[in-house]
C-alpha positions in Angstrom: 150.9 297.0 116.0 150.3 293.1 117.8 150.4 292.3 121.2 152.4 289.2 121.7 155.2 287.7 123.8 154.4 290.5 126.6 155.5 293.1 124.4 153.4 295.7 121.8 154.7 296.9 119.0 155.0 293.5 116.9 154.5 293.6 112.7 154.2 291.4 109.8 156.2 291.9 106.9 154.6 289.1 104.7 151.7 287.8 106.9 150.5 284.3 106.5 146.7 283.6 105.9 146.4 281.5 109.1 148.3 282.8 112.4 147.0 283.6 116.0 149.2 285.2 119.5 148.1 283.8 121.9 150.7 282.2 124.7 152.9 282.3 121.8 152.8 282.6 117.9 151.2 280.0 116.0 150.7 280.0 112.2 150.2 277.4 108.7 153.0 279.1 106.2 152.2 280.4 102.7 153.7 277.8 99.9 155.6 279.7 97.6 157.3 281.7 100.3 161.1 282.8 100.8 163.8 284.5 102.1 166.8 284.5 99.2 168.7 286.6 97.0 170.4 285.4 93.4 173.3 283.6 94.6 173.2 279.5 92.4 169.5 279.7 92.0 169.8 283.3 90.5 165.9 284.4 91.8 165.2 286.9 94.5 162.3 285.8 96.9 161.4 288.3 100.3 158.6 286.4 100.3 159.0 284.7 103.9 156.5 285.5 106.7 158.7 287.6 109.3 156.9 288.9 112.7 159.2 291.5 114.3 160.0 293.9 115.8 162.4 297.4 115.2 165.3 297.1 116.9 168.5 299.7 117.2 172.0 298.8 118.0 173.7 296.2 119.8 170.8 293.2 121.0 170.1 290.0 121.6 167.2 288.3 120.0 166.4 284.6 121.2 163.4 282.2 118.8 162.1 279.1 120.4 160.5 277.3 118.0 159.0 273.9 116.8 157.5 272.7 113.2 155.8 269.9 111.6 158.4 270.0 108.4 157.7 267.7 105.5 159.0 269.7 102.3 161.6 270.6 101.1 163.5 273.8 102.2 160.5 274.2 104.9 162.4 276.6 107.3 161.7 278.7 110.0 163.8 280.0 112.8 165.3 283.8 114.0 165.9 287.3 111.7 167.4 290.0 111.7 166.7 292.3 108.8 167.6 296.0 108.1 166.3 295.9 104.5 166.0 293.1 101.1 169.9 293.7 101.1 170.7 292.9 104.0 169.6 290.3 106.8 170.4 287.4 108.6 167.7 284.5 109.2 169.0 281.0 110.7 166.7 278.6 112.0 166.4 275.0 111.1 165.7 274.1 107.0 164.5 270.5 106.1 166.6 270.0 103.1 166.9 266.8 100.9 164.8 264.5 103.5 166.9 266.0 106.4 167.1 268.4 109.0 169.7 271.1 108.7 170.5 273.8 111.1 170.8 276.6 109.1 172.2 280.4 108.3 171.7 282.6 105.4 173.9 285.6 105.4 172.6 288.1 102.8 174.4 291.3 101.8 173.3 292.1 98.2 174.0 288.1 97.4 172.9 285.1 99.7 175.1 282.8 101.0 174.3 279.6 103.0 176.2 277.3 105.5 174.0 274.1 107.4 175.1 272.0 109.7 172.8 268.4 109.5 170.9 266.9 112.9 170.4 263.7 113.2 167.2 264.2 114.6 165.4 267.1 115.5 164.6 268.1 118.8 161.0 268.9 119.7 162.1 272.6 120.6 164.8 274.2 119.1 166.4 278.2 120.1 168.0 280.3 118.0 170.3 283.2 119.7 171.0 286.1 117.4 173.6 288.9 118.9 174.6 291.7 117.6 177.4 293.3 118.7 178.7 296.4 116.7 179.5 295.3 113.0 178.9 291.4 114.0 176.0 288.8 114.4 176.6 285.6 116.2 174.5 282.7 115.5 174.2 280.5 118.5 171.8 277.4 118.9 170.0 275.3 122.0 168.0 271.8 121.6 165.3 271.1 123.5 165.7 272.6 126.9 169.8 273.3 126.5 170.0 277.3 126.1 171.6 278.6 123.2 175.6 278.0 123.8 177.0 276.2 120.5 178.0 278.7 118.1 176.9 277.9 114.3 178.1 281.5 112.8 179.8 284.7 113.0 178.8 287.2 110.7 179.0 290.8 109.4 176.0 293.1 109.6 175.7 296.7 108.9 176.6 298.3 112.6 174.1 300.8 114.3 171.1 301.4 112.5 167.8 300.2 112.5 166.7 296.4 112.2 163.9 294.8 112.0 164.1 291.6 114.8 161.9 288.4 115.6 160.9 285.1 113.7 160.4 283.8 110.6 158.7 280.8 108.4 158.8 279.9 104.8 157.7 277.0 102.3 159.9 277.6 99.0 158.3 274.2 97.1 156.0 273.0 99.9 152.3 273.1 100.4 152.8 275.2 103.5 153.2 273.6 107.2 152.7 274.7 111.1 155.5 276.4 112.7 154.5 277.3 116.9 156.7 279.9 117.9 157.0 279.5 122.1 159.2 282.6 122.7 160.7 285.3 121.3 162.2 287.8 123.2 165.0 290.9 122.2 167.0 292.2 125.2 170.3 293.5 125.7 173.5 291.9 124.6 175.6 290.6 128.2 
């Protein structure tokens, strides 16, 4: 178990080769790494480099986060995950020599909504809450908290999650993603 953010009890599912915890979590992503399930591109990657915690019931996890993207699909950004079936990651995605904010919903099959940025802001936060059988997806730039809702989504109610960050490089060489703060309290 790490020590990071104030809190013990931190894991890797998927480490990278390169991270550190210090005032806040800093790492170089894997290439080849991912977070998908079959939907259009029919593969199945769990591949991405997620540092969480477990979680039970209703929560709210909040990811601030910056990255030096370059590639695309270089992502990183929130998660909630109770198992390779089923998890939610949104964060921001650089997709087709753009910024996207984006949300995967997985249950058995992927699916994927983005919403594009104009340009992105030097610190971005990602609210996850989970509230019985649902998962809002709210986002923040810079300094704003997280108030604009990007997605409401269904998630197994009740049982165990695993919640905190992730980072992947699907066709990249890899790039630095600093993770400022990521904290899981109880829902308002």
């Amino acid at each position: 178990m790490i020590m990071a953010f104030g809190e013990t009890g931190w894991q890797w599912l998927n480490a990278p080769r390169q991270w550190t915890a210090d005032d806040g979590l800093s790492l170089f992503c894997d290439p080849g790494t991912d977070l998908w399930r079959k939907t259009h591109y029919g593969y199945t990657y769990d591949t991405a480099h997620i540092f969480a915690r477990p979680a039970t019931g209703d929560l709210r996890l909040t990811v601030t986060f910056s990255g030096d993207y370059a590639e695309q699909y270089d992502q990183a950004g929130a998660v909630l995950r109770i198992d390779q079936e089923n998890w939610i990651k949104a964060g921001v995605e650089y997709v087709d020599g753009g910024f996207h904010l984006s949300t995967v919903v997985t249950r058995s099959f992927s699916d994927w909504s983005v919403l594009p940025v104009e340009v992105l802001a030097e610190r971005v936060t990602f609210e996850l809450e989970r509230a019985g059988d649902a998962v809002t997806v709210r986002y923040g730039l810079n300094d704003e908290p997280p108030r604009a809702m990007l997605r409401l989504a269904y998630l197994p109610p009740g049982g165990p999650v695993l919640a905190g960050a992730m980072a992947a490089a699907p066709v990249g060489k890899g790039f630095a993603v600093r993770f400022r703060d990521i904290r899981i309290t109880a829902p308002c």
